[in-house]
C-alpha positions as CSV (number, residue, x, y, z in Angstrom):
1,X,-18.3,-19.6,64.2
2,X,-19.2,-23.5,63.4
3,X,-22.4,-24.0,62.6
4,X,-22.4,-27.8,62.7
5,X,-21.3,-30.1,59.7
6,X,-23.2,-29.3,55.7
7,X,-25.9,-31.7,54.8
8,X,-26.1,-32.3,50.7
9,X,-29.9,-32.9,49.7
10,X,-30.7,-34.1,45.6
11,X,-33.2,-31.9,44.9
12,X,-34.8,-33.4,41.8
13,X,-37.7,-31.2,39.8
14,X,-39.0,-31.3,36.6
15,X,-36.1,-30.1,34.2
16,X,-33.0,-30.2,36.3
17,X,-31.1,-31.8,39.1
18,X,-29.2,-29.9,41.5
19,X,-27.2,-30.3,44.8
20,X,-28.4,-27.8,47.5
21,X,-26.5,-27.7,50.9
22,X,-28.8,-27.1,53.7
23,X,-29.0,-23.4,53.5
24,X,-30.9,-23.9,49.9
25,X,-27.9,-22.9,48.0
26,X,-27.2,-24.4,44.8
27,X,-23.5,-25.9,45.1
28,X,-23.7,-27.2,41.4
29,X,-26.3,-29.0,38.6
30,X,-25.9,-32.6,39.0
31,X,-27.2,-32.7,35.1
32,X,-23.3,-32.9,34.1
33,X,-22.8,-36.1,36.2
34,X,-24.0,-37.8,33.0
35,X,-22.2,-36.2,30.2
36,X,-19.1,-36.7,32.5
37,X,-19.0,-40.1,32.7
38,X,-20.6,-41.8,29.5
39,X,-17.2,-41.4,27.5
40,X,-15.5,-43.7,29.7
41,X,-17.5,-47.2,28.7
42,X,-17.3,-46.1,25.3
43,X,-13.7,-45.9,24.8
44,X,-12.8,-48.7,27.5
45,X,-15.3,-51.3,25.6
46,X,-14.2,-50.3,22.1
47,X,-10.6,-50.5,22.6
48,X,-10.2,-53.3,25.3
49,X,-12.9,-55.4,22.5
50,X,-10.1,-54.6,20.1
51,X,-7.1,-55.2,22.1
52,X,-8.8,-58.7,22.9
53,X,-9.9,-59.4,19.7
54,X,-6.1,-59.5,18.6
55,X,-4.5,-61.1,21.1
56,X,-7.0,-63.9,20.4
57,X,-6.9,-64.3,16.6
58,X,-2.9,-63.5,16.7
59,X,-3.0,-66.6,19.5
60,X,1.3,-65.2,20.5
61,X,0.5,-62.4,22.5
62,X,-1.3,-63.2,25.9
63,X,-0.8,-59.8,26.9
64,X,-3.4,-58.2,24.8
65,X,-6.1,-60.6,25.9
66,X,-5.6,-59.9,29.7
67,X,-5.4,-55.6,28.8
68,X,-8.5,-56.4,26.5
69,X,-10.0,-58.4,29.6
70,X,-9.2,-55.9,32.2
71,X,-10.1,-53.0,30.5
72,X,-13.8,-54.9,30.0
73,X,-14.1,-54.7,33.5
74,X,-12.9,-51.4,34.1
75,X,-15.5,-50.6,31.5
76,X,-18.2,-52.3,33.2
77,X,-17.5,-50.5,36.3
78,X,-18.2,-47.1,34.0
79,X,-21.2,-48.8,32.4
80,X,-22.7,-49.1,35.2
81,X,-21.5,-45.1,36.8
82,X,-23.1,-44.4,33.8
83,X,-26.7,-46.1,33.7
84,X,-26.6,-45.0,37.4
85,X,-26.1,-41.0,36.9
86,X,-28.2,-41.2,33.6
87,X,-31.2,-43.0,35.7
88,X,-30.5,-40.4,38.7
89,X,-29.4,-37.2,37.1
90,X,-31.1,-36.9,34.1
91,X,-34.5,-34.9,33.1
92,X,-37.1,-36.0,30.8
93,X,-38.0,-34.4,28.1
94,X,-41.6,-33.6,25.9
95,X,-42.3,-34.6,22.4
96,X,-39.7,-36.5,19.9
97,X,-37.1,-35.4,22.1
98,X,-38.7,-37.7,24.6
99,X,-39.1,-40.9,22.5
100,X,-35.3,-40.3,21.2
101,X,-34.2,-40.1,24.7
102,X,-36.7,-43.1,25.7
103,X,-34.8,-45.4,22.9
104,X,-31.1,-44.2,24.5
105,X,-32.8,-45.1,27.7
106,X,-33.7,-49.1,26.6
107,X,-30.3,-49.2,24.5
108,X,-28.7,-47.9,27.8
109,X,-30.1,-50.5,29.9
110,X,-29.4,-53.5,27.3
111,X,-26.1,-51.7,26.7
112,X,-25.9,-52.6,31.2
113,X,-27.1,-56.3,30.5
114,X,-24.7,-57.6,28.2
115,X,-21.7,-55.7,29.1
116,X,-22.5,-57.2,32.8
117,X,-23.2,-60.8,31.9
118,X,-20.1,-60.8,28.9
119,X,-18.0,-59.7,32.3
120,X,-19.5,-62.0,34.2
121,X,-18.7,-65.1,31.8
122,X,-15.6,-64.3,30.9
123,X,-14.9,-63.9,34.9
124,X,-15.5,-67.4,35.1
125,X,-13.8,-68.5,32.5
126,X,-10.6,-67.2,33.5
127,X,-11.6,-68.3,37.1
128,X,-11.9,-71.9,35.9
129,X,-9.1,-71.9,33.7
130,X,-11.1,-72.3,30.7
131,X,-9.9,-68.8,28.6
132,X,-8.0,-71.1,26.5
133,X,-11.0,-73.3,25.1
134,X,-13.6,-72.6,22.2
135,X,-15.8,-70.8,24.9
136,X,-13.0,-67.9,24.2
137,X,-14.8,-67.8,21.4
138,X,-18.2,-67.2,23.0
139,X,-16.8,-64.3,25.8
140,X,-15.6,-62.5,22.5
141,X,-18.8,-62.5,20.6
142,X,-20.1,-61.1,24.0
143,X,-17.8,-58.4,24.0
144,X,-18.6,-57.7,20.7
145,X,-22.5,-57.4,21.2
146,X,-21.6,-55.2,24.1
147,X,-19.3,-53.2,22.0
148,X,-22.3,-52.5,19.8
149,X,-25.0,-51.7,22.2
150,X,-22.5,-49.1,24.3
151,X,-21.7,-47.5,20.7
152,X,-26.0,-47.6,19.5
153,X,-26.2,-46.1,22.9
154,X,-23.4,-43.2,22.8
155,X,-25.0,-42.6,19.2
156,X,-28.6,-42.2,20.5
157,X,-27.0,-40.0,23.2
158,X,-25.3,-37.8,20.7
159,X,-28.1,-37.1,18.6
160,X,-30.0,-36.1,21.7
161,X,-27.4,-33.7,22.4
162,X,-26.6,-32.5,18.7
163,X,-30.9,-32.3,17.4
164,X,-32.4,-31.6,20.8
165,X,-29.6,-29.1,22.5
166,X,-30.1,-31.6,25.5
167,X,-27.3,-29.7,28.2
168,X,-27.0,-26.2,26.1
């Protein structure tokens, strides 16, 4: 018999995160959104900062800069996934767990700031057909600095998970 279409409800308490239907039933723990998507900005920054960084100082291959370049923005887009379910989906903790998870918090958010605004600028470079000029120089010292704040970031995360069992 249909009883009419599932309504999912958020219900956030103190320690966890969970998606109910409307019966009360939990469907699963939204605390694994996080963990699930953090890897992803990681590894796309790292390596497309890498891939970029060569194909400017070898100045031949073109193709390296525009993988570097797009895998910066796909990397943005998983920053951002990322900040979003840690902000949403995450609990707080008590004690020294709390001001480790408070610093992964600020890095997290710079971590959002530069790799957004080093996107950004390097958008509009290519846009205005300036990725060939010194300011090349500039978006890559971006990406760098967003390179290390996503990696200070993932650190801080991992000794949350590793000292503080955060998600075991």
């Amino acid at each position: 018999m249909y009883a009419g279409p599932v309504i999912f409800v958020l219900v956030k308490s103190r320690n966890n995160s969970y998606i109910r239907d409307t019966n009360s039933q939990i469907m699963f723990d939204s605390n694994h959104f996080h963990p699930s998507m953090v890897h992803f900005p990681i590894a796309l920054i790292a390596v497309g900062f890498f891939f970029d960084l060569y194909g400017v100082l070898s100045g031949k291959d073109k193709c390296l800069s525009v993988t570097g370049y797009r895998l910066e923005l796909l990397g943005m887009i998983g920053t951002v996934l990322a900040y979003g379910t840690g902000y949403f989906f995450t609990s707080t903790m008590e004690g020294e767990g709390e001001v480790i998870r408070a610093e992964h918090e600020l890095f997290a958010t710079i971590s959002l700031i530069t790799v957004i605004v080093a996107t950004l600028f390097r958008t509009v470079l290519n846009y205005l057909g300036k990725e060939k000029t010194r300011l090349k120089y500039v978006s890559l010292s971006m990406y760098l600095l967003s390179m290390i704040f996503i990696l200070l970031t993932g650190y801080l995360g991992g000794v949350l998970v590793i000292n503080y069992m955060i998600g075991m």
